[in-house]
Backbone as JSON Lines, residues from 0, in Angstrom:
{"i":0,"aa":"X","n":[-5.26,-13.3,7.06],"ca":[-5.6,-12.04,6.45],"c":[-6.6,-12.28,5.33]}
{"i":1,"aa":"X","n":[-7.08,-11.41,5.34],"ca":[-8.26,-11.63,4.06],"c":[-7.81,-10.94,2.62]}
{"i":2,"aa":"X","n":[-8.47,-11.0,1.54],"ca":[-7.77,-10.4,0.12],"c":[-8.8,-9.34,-0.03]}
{"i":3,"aa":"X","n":[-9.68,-9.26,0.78],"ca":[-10.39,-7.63,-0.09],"c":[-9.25,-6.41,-0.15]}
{"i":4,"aa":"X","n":[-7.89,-6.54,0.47],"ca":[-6.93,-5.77,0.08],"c":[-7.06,-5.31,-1.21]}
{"i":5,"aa":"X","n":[-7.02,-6.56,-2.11],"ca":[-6.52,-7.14,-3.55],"c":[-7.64,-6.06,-4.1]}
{"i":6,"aa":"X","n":[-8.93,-5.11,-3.67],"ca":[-9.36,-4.93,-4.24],"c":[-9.71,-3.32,-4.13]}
{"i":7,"aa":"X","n":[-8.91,-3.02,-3.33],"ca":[-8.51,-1.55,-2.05],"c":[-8.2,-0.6,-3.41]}
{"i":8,"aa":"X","n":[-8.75,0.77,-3.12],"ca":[-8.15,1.69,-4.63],"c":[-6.96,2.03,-4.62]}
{"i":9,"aa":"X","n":[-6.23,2.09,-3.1],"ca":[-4.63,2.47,-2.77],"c":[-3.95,1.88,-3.45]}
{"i":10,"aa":"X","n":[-4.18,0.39,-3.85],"ca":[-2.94,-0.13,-4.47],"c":[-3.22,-0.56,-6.62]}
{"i":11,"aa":"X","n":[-4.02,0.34,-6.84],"ca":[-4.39,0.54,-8.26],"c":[-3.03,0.59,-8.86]}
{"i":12,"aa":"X","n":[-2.17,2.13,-8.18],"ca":[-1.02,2.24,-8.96],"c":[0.07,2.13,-8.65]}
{"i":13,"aa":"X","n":[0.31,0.91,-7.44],"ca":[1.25,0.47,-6.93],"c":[2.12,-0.44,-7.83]}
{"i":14,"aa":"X","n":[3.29,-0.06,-7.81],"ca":[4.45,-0.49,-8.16],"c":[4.06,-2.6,-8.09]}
{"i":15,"aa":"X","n":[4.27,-3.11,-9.42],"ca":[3.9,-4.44,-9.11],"c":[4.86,-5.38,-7.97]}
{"i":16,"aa":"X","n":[5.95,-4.72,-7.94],"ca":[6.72,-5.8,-7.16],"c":[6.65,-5.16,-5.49]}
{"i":17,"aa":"X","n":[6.08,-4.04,-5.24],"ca":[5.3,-3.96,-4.03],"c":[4.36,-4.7,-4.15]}
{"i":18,"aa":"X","n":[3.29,-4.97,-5.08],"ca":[2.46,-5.98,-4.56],"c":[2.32,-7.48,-4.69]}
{"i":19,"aa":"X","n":[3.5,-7.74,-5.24],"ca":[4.21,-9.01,-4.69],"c":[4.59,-9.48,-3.43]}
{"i":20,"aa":"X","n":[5.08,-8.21,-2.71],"ca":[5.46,-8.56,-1.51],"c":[4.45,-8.44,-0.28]}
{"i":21,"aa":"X","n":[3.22,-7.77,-0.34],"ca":[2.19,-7.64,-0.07],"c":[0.95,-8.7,-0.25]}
{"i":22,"aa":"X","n":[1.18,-9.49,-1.63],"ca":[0.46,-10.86,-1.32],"c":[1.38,-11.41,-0.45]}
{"i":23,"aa":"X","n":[2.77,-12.06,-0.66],"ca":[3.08,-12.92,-0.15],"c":[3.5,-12.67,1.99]}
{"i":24,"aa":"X","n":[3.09,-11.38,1.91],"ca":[2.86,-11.08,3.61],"c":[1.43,-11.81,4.03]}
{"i":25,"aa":"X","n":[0.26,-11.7,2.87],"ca":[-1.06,-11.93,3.33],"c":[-0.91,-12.76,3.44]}
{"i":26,"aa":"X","n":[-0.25,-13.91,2.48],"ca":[-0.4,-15.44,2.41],"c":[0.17,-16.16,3.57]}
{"i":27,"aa":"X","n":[1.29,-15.47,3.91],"ca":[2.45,-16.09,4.84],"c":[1.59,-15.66,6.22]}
{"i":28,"aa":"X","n":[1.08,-14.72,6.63],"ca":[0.51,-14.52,8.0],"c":[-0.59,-14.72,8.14]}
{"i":29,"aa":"X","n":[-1.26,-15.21,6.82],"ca":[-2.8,-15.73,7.12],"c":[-2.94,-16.46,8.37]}
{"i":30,"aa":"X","n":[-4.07,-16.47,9.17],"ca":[-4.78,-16.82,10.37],"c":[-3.7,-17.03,11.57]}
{"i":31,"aa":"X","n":[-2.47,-16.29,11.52],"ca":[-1.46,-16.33,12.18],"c":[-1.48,-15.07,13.41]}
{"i":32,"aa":"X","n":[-1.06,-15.54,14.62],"ca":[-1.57,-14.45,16.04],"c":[-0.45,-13.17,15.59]}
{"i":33,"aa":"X","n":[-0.7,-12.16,16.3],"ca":[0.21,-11.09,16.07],"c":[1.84,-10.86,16.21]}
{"i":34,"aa":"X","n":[1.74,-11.93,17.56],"ca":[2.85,-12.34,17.65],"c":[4.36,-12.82,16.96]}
{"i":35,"aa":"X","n":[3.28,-14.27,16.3],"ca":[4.03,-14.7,15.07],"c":[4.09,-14.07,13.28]}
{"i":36,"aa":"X","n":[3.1,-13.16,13.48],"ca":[3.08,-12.83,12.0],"c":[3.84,-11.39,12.14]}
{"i":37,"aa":"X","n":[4.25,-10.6,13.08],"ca":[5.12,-9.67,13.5],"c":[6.52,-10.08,12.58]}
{"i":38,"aa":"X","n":[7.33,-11.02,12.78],"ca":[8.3,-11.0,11.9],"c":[8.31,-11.02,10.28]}
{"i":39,"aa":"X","n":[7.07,-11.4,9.83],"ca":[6.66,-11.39,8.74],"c":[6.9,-9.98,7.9]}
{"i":40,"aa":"X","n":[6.05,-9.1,8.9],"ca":[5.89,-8.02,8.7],"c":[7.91,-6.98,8.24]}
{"i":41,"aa":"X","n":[8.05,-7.58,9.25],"ca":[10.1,-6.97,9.32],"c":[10.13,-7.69,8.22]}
{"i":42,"aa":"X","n":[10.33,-8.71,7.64],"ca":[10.79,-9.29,6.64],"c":[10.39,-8.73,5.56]}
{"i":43,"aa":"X","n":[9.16,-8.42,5.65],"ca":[8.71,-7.95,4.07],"c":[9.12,-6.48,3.85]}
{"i":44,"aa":"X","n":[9.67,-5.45,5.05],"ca":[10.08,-3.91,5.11],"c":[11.5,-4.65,4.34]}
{"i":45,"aa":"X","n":[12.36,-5.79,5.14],"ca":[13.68,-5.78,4.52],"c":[14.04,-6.24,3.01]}
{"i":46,"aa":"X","n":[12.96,-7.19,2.7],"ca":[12.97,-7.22,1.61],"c":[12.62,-6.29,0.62]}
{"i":47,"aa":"X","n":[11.84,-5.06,1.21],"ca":[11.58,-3.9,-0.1],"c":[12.94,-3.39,-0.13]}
{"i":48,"aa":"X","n":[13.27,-3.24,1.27],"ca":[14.63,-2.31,0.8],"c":[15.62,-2.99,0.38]}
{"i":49,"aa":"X","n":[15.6,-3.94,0.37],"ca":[16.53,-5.13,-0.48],"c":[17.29,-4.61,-1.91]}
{"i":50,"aa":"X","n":[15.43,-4.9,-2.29],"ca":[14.8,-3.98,-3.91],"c":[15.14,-3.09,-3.94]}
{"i":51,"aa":"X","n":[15.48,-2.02,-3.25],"ca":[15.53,-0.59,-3.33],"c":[14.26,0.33,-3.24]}
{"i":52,"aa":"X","n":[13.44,-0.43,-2.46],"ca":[11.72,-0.12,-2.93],"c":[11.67,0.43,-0.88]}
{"i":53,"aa":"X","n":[10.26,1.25,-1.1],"ca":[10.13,1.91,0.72],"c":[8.54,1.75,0.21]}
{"i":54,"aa":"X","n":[7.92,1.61,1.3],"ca":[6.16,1.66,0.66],"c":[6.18,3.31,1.43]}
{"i":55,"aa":"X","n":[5.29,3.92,0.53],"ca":[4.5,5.08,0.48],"c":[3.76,4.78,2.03]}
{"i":56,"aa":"X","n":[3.39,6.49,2.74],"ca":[2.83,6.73,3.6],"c":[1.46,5.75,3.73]}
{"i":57,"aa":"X","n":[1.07,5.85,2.39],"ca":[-0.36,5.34,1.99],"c":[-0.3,4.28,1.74]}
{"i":58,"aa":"X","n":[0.82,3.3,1.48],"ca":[0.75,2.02,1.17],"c":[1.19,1.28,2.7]}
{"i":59,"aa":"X","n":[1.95,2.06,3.34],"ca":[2.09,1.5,4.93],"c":[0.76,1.34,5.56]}
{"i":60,"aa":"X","n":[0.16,2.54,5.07],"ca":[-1.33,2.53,6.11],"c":[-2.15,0.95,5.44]}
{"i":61,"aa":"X","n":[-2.05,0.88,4.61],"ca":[-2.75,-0.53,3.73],"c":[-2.21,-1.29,4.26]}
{"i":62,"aa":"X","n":[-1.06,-1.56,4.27],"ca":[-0.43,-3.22,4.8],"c":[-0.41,-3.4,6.12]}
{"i":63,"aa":"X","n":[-0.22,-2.04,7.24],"ca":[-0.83,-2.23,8.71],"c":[-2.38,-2.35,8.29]}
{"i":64,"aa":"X","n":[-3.17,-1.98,7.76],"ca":[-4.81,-1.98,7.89],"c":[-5.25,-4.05,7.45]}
{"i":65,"aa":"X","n":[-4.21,-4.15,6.59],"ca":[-4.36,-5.78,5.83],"c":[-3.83,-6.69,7.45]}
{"i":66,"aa":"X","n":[-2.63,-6.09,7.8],"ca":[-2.53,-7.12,8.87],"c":[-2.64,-6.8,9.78]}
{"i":67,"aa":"X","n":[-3.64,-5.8,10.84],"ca":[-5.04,-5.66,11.87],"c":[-6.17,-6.87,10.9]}
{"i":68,"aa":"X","n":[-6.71,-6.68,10.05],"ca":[-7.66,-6.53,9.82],"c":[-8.28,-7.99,10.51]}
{"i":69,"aa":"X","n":[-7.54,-9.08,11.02],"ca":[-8.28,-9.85,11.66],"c":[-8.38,-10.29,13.21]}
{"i":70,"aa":"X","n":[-7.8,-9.24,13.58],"ca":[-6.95,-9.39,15.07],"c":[-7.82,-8.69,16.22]}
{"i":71,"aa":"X","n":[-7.29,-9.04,16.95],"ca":[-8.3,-9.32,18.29],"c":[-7.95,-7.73,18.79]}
{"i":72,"aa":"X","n":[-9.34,-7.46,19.37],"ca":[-9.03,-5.43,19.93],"c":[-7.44,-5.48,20.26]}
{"i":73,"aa":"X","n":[-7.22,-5.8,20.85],"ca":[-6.3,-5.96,21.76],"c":[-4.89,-5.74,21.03]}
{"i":74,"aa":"X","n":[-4.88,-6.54,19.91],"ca":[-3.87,-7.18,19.04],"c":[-3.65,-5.71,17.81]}
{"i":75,"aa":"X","n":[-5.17,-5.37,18.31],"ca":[-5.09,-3.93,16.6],"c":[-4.29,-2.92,18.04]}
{"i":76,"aa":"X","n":[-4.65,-2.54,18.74],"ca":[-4.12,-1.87,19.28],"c":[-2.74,-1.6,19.28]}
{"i":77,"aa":"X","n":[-2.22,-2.9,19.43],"ca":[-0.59,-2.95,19.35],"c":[-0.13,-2.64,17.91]}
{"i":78,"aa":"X","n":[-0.61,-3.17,17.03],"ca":[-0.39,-2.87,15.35],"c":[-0.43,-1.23,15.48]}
{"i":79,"aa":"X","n":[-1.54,-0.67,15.75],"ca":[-1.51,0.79,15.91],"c":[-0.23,1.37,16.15]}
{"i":80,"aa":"X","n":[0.22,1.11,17.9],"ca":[0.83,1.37,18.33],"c":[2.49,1.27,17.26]}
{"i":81,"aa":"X","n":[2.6,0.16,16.33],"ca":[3.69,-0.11,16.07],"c":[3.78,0.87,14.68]}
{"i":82,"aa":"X","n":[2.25,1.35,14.04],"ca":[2.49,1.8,12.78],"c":[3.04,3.23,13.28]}
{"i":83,"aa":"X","n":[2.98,3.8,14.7],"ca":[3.0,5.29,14.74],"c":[4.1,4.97,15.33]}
{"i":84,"aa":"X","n":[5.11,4.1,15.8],"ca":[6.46,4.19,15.97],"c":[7.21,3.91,14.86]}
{"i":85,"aa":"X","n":[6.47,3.13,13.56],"ca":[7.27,2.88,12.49],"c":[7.47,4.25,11.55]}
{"i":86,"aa":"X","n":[6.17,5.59,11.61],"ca":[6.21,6.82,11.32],"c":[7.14,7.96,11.97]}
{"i":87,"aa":"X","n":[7.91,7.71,13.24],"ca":[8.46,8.17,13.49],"c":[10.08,7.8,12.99]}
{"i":88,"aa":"X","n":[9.94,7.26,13.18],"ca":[11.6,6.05,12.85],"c":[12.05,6.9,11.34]}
């Protein structure tokens, strides 16, 4: 994953220990296939709610957009697919 996240206006007034958990998703799934960085992703939802923390509509769209952002057509597609079943849920 890349860090121009780190520099996105969405997360200006994000809660800091959301973006704790949001570096350490980038760091942990860096150059990692969709496959394997998929659990990453569950881990870092269970750990907000751990916290007692849920990311915002707008902060979901950021952390699916951070982890597409290096993935193969193919691979964003499925991310897609998973952010509009994670909106229903």
């Amino acid at each position: 994953m890349n860090t121009n996240w780190q520099n996105d206006p969405r997360i200006k007034h994000m809660d800091p220990r959301k973006l704790l958990v949001l570096n350490e998703l980038a760091h942990e799934a860096s150059g990692m296939s969709l496959d394997k960085a998929l659990p990453l992703l569950l881990k870092a939802n269970a750990r907000m709610k751990a916290m007692g923390l849920s990311f915002s509509k707008e902060e979901s769209d950021l952390m699916f957009d951070l982890f597409a952002g290096e993935l193969a057509p193919k691979d964003k597609l499925k991310v897609d697919a998973l952010r509009k079943m994670m909106r229903q849920a």
